[in-house]
N, C-alpha and C positions, 0 to 999 in steps of 0.2 A: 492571522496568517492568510497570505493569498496562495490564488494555483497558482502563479508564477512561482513566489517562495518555493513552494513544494516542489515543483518540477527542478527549480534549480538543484535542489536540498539532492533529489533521486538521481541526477542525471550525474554528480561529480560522485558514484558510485563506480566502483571498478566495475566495465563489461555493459554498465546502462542503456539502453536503445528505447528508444521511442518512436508510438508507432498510434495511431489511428484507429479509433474501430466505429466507425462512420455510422452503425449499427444502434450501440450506446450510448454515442455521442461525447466519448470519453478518448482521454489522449491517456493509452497502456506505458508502462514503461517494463521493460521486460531485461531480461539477466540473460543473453543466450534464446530461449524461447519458453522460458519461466516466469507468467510474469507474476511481481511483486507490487504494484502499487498501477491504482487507476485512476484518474483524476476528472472528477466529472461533476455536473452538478444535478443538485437533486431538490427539487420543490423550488429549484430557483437561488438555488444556496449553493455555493461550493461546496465541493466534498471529495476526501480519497476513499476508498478502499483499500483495506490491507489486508495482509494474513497471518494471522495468529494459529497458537494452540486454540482446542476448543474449548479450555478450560480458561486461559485469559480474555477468549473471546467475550462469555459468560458474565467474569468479571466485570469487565469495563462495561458490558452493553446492561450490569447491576445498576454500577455506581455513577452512568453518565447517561443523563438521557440524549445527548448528542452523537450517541455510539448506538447504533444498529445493523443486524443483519442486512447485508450485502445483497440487493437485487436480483443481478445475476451472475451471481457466485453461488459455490459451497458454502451455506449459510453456518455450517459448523465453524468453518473455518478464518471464514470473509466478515469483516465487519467494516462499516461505512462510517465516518466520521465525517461531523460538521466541522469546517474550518472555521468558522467564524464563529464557534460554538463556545461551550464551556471548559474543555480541553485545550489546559497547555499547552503552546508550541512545542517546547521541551518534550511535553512526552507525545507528542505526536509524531518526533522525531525521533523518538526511541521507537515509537510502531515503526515507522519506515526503517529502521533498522533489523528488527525483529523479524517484518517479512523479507528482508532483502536478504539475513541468514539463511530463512528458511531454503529461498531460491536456491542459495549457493548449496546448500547440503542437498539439493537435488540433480546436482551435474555433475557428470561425471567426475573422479579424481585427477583426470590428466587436464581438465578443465579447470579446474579450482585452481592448482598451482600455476596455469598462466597468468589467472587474474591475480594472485598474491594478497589473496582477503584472509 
């Protein structure tokens, strides 16, 4: 999987914006001003960042050594994957699903029903 894939994959999300953080060196993609998914690379490797429970964070960062705590994130929460790693596209695309939930259950209700997710 490349970051172009992924960015494609985020962006035909209802509400997706992207945006810059010159900072990181990573391109956000955010839901409203939630964001869900960061794309950036790490040791020279692509990589997202998503947002899980902190219990399937745990998980995954068990049973995949391509899945680790998120730099500058909430590390409970954030975990960084290699794209070019051991991890399924498949389920890398249910992570960007997972966090893109999470997003939406953080906007408001009169928000939610305009995007129709």
């Amino acid at each position: 999987m490349t970051n172009s894939d992924l960015l494609d994959y985020c962006m035909k999300k209802a509400g997706a914006e992207q945006s810059v953080h010159s900072d990181w060196k990573a391109t956000q993609i955010k839901l409203v001003d939630v964001l869900f998914a960061m794309v950036h690379d790490v040791d020279q490797r692509p990589a997202v960042s998503l947002k899980t429970s902190p219990e399937l964070a745990e998980l995954l960062r068990q049973k995949h050594e391509d899945v680790f705590p998120s730099a500058h994130l909430n590390k409970a929460h954030w975990s960084t994957v290699y794209l070019d790693g051991s991890l399924p596209a498949s389920q890398i695309y249910y992570l960007i699903d997972v966090s893109y939930q999470q997003a939406v259950t953080l906007l408001p209700e009169q928000v939610r029903q305009q995007l129709s997710v």
